[in-house]
N, C-alpha and C positions, 0 to 999 in steps of 0.2 A: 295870639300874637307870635311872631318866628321869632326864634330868636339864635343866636346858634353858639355853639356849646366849644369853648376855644381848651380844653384841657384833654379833648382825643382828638384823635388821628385812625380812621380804617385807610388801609391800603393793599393793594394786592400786589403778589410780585407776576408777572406772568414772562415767559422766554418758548424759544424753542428747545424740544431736547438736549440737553446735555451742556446749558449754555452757562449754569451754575447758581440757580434759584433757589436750591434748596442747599446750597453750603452756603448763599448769601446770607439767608436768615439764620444758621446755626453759629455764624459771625455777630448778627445782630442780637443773636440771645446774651452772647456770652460778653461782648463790649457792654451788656447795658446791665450788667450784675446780676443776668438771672441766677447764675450758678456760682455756689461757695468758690474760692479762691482753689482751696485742693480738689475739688471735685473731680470724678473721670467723668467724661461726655464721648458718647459714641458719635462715633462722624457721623454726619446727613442726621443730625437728630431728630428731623421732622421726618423722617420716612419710618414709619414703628412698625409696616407691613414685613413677613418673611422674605415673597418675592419683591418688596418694594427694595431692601436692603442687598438680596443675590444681584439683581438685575441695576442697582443703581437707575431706577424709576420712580418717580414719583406716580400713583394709581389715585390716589384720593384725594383731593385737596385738606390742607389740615390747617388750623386756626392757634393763632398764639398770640399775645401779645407783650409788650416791652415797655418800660418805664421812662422816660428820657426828658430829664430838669421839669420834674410834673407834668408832663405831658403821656398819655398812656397811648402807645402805638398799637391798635390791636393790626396785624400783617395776617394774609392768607398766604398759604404758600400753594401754588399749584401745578398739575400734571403741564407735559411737554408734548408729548405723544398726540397725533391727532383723533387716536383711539376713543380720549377719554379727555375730548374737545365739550362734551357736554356739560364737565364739570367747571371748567372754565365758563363758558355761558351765565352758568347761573352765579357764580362767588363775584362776579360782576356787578349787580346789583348791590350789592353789601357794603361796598367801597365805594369813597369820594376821588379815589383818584390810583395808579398805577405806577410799578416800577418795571419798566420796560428794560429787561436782559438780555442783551445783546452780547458774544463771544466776539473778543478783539480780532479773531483772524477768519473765523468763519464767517462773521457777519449774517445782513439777514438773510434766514431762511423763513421755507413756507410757512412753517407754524409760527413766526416772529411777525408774519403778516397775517396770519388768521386772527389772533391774538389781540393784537393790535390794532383791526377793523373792528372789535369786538366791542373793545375801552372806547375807540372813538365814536360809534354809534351813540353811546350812552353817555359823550360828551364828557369822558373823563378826562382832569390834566392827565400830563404823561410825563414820569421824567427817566428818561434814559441813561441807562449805568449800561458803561462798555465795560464787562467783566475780562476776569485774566489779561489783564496789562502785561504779565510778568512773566507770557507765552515768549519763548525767544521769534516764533515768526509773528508778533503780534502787528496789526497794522491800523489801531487808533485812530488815526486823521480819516484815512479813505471810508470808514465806517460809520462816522460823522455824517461823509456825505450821501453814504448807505442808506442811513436812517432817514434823514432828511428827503430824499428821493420818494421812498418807500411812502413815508406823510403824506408829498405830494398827488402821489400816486392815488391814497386814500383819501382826498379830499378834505384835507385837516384845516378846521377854518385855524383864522392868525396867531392865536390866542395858543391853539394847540403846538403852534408850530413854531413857537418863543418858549419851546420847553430846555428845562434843564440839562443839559451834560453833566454825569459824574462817572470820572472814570476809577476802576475798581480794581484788588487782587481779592477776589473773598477767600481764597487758601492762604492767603497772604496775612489778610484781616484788615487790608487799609484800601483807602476812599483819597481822592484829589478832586478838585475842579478843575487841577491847571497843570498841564500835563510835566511841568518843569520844575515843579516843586513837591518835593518829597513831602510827604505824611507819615505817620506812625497808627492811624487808627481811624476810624469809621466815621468817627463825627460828620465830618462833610457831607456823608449820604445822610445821618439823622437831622442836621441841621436843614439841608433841601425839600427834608419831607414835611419835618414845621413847617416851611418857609411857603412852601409849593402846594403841599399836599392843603384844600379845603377841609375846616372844620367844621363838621355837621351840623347840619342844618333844620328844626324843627320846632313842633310848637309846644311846650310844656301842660297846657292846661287843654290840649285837644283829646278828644279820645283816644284808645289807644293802640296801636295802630303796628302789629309785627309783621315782614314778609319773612316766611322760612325759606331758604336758600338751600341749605343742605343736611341731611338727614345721616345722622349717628344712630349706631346701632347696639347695646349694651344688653348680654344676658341676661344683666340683674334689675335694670329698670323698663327695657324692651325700645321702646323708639324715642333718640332725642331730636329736638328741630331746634335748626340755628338759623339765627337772621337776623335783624337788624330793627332794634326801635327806631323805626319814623319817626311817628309824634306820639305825643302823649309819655305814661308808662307803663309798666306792668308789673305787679307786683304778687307774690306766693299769696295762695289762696285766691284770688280772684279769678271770677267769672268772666269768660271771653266767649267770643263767638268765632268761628271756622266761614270764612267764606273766602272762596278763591273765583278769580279774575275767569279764567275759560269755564265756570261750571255755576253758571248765573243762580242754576236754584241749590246750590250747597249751602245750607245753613245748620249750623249744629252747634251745641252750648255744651262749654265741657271747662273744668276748673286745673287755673294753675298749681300744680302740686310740689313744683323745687325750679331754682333759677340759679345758674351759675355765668360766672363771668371767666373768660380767661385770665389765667395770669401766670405768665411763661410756659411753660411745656403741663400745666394743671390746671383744672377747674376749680375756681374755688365760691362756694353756696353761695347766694345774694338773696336779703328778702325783696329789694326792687333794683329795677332797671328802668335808666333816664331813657330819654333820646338820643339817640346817638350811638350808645351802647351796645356792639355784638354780644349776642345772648346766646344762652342754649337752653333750650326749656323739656324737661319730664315730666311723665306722668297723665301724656295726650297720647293715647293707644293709636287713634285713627288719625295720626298726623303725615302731612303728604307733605315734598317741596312744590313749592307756588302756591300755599294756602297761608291767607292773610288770618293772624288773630287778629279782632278788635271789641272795643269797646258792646256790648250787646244795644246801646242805645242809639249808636248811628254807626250801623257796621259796614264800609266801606273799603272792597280788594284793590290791592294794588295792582298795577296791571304788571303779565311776568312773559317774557317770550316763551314762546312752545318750545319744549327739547327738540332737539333734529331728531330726523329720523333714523333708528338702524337702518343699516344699507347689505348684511350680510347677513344668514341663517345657517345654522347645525341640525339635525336630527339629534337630541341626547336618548337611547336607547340602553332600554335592561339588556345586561348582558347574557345571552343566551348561547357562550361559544362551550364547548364541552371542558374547560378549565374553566367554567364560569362557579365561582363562589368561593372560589379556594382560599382568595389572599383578601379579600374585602371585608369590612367592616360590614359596609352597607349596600345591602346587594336587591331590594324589592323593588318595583315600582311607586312603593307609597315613600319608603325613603327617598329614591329621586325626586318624587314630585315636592314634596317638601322642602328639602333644599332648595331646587330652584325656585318656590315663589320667594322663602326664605330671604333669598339674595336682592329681590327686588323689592323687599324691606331699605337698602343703601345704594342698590344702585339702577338709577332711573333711568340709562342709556339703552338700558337691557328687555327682550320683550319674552314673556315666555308664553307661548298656546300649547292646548291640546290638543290631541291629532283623534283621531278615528279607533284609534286603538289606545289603551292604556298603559303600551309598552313603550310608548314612544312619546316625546316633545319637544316641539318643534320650540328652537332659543335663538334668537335676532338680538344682533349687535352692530357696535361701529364698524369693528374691524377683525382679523383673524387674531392682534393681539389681544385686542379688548376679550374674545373668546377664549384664547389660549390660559387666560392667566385665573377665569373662573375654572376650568377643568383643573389649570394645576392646583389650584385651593382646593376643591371638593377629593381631588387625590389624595392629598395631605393629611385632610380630616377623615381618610377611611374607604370612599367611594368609591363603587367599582362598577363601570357602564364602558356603553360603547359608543362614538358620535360618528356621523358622518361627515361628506366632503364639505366643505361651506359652497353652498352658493348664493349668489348675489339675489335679491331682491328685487324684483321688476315693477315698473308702476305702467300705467295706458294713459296717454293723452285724451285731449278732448277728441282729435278723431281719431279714435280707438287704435292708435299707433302704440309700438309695444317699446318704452323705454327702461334704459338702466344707467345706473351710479356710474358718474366718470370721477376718474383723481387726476389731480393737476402731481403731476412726478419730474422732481429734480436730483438729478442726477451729477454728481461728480468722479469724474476719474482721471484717471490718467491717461495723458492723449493715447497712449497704444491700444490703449482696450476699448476707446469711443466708438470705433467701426463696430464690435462686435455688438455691443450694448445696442446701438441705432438699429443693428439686424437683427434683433432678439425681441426686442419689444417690435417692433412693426410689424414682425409674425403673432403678437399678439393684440393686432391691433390698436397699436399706438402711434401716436401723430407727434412729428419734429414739432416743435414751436419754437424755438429758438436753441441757439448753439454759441457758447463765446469760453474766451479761451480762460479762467483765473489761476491767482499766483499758485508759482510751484510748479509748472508744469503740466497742470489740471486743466482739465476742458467739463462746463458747468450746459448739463445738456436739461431742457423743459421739454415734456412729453403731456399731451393730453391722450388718457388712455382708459378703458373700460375698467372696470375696480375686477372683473373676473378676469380680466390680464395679468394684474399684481400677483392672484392667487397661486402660490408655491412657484412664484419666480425670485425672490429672496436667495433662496439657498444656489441656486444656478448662477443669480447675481455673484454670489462671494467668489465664486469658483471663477469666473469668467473674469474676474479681475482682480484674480487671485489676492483677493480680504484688500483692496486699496481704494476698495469705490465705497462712497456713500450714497444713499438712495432714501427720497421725504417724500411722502407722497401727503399730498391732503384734499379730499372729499371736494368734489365743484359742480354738486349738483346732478338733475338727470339731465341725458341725451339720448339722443333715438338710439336703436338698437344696432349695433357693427356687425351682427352676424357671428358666423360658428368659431371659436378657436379649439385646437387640438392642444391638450394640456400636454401632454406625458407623450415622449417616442418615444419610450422603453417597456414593456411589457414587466410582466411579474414570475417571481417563481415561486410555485406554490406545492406545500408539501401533501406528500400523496397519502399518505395514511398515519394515525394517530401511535406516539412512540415517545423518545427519547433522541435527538439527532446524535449521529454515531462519527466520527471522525473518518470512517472508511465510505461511510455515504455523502457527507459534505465533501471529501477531497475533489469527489468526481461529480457533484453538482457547481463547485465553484469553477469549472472550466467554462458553464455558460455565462457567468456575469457576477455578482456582488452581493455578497452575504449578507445578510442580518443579525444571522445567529450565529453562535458557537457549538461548539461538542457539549452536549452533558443539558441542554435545552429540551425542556416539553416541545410538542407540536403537536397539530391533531389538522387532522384532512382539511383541505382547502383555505391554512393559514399560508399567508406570503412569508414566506424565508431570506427572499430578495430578489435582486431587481436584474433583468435578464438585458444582456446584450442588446438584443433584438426587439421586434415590434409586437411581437406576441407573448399570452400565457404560456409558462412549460408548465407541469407535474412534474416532479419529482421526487424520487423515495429518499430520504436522508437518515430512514431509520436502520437503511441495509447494511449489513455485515456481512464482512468477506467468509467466503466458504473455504474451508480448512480442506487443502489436499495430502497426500503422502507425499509430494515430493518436494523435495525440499533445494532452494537453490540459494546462492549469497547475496544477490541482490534483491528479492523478492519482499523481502519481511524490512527493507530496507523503512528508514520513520514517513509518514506520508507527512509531507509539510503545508500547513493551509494558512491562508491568506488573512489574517486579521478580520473580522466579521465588522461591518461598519455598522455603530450603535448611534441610533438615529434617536435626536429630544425630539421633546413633547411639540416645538415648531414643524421640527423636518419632517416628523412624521406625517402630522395635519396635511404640508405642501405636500408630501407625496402619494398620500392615498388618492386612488380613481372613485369615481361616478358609482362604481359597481364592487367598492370596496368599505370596510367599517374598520376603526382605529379602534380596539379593546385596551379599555385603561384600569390600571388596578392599581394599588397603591404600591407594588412593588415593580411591575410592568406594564411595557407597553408594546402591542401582538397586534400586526396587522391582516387582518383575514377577508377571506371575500363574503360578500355579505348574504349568497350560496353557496352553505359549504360543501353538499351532494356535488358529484362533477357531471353526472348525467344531468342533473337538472338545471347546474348553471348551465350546458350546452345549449338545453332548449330552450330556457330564456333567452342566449344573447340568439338563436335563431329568430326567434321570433321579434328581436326587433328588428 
């Protein structure tokens, strides 16, 4: 018999980038007495990653929940970025219903509609917080009809579309329904989420019945799985059975060893869990997300959408440059390989093969961040390799036509620099879709365009609109194939023989173009030093020193003055490496070389294509 269980509340927050998800729940923690009165809390408390905290991103989705007049709110809070769209997918299933994040002056973007197709597929209420009220350009009302629009758009039946408004300052700490009456505190959003949010729904005396959603990763117990009691429960020491919805003959028997529930920013042990209940369960070595535990006497999966597919590839490669070994920890190929299956322990977005050789593996992802930010982790912890350019992913139609990943990209700038942005991307094969003018003097441009368009056009972005353009791209599927684009007009400079770079040999190679390095720099034959004027490779010696004559004159010895060397991160570098170039990464550097260091022998490679 159903019955449903009115003393929790699951919900998830979801938003676009930077629209203020994860300082709304670190409001909710602390209005609802998680933390002692004196206590310090670091801001964004739910981001506990290093670069989640540098970057102000949230990468992982993370689970907490809150107390409120007996009621126990367990909230997800989750990623922004369309990188790590796949995490979202699945924390969807967990929850009876959403808090859709909206920025009062930005309003929607792509990911506020990716987001938001996601909850409505699965028929979840929705209720809408228009955060940063207390923006001085903030614009409330028009956002309203933003949102509402956007619904339409999405085919939100009536029900969906009679959702709540609350408007919000989460830096602030305070919640309104009505935009002319002042508040002091959050209730308003906790009250809506009773009021709104469906209380679980299940049957107590059914089998019992978990879907795991997302997977924690702990040195000391190895793999945890969190998900949500359906029906039934589950309780420490009981025998369950493993079967999942895409893998009809998985059946495996294996015993619960510890259950914890949340409660605030901590796990705390449970011998059982109801319906209803987000769990995390230890002690199941061989646990996957989308594998139902249940009952072993009528073991039934629940059904789980398929992850999307990665859409972009790396080569990760031992490094074998002649600086190889110097600064890393970990430098074999059994350490690589380890690591990266390692990772696909927590994160499922991620695909890692082997190649032909044991020096190499090939690592599929969402996107160049979703890659960027495993390299800078394994940097961290020691590792030291070398990856290649990303390129994109192709699939064949049914009549063996060759397609690739297109991203729907929205573009804001400033009306001056619109002309330039329109001619920059169309040269890489991007299609106007629409152009209209919003506040501020900004013009809000939609481009449909090949995902190996995007690749290291970012950082050209900044420059070309001198850091005032915003740019979202998000994933819409394959289309046929657009043909060749030309990444790079600028050629490389690359150093001629293995040394120390000398300042009287840098003065006179910086007359061709842009440094990378400084004086007092290793180098060794066939690394890029930097980026040349022109269309072509140069060689050059950087390790030359001036020849000492007897004569001596007053202006000769005069200081030779050079140019600031531009030090390129772990993004810029990825966007600027070519086809016929490798990114060496170490924990204290990053050295771009060609991926032939002999110069005779890269000649007669690029001959021969």
């Amino acid at each position: 018999m159903k019955q449903t269980r009115n003393d929790v509340r699951n919900v998830a927050i979801i938003a676009h980038v930077d629209h203020g998800k994860t300082t709304l729940v670190d409001e909710l923690l602390k209005q609802s007495g998680v933390f002692r009165e004196n206590q310090e809390i670091a801001e964004r408390v739910m981001d506990s990653g290093d670069i989640e905290r540098e970057r102000g991103i949230t990468i992982l989705s993370k689970n907490t929940a809150v107390m409120y007049k007996g009621t126990k709110i367990n909230i997800i809070d989750t990623p922004g970025h369309a990188d790590f769209g796949g995490e979202v997918e699945r924390v969807l299933k967990m929850v009876n219903g959403v808090i859709l994040v909206v920025d009062a002056f930005e309003g929607v973007m792509p990911q506020t509609r990716f987001v938001l197709k996601k909850a409505l597929e699965l028929n979840h209420p929705v209720i809408v917080c228009i955060n940063k009220i207390d923006r001085p350009e903030a614009r409330p009302e028009e956002i309203i009809d933003e949102v509402l629009e956007l619904f339409i758009d999405l085919d939100a039946n009536e029900k969906q579309l009679d959702c709540p408004f609350v408007f919000a300052s989460a830096k602030e700490g305070i919640a309104t329904l009505d935009l002319d009456n002042e508040n002091t505190n959050m209730s308003p959003l906790f009250e809506t989420i009773l009021n709104y949010i469906p209380a679980p729904v299940g049957d107590p005396d059914a089998g019992t019945q978990v879907l795991i959603s997302t997977i924690d990763y702990n040195e000391y117990v190895g793999r945890i799985g969190v998900g949500k009691v359906d029906n039934g429960s589950i309780c420490v020491g009981q025998e369950v059975v493993i079967v999942n919805h895409h893998e009809p003959d998985k059946q495996q028997k294996v015993k619960v060893s510890k259950l914890y529930e949340f409660d605030g920013l901590n796990k705390t042990e449970v011998k059982e869990a109801r319906f209803g209940s987000i769990t995390a369960i230890s002690g199941i070595a061989d646990i996957h997300i989308g594998d139902t535990l249940c009952s072993p006497d009528q073991p039934r999966p629940i059904p789980f959408q398929k992850i999307s597919e990665p859409t972009i590839a790396m080569q990760f490669i031992v490094n074998d440059s002649p600086l190889a070994g110097q600064e890393g920890k970990y430098v074999t190929s059994r350490h690589l390989r380890d690591r990266l299956f390692r990772e696909l322990n927590t994160d499922v977005s991620l695909r890692v093969e082997e190649t032909d050789t044991t020096e190499s593996f090939k690592v599929s992802g969402r996107g160049e961040l979703h890659l960027s930010v495993l390299i800078e982790n394994m940097r961290r912890e020691g590792y030291e390799f070398a990856v290649s350019k990303a390129e994109v992913l192709y699939h064949t139609d049914e009549n063996g036509k060759k397609q690739e990943p297109m991203e729907l990209v929205y573009v804001d700038v400033p009306e001056e620099f619109s002309g330039t942005v329109i001619e920059k991307l169309s040269i890489r094969k991007g299609e106007l879709l629409n152009m209209k003018p919003i506040n501020g003097g900004y013009t809000r441009l939609e481009f449909s365009i090949p995902a190996r368009g995007l690749i290291g056009y970012r950082g050209e972005f900044l420059t070309d609109t001198k850091g005032n353009g915003i740019m979202n791209s998000v994933f819409d599927g394959y289309g046929p194939y657009k043909g060749d684009i030309q990444y790079r007009k600028q050629g490389s400079l690359i150093a001629f023989e293995a040394g120390e770079a000398i300042t009287y040999g840098l003065y006179n190679a910086q007359e061709r173009g842009v440094l990378f390095i400084g004086p007092g720099e290793k180098v060794y034959a066939g690394m890029v030093i930097g980026q040349n004027g022109r269309g072509e490779d140069i060689e050059l010696n950087v390790c030359k020193t001036k020849h000492l004559t007897n004569t001596r004159s007053s202006s000769a010895d005069e200081a030779l003055r050079l140019t600031p060397p531009r030090i390129l991160s772990l993004e810029q570098a990825l966007e600027f490496i070519d086809t016929d170039e490798l990114l060496e990464i170490t924990p204290k550097s990053l050295r771009i070389r060609k991926k032939i260091l002999d110069p005779t022998m890269r000649k007669r490679s690029a001959m021969k294509k």
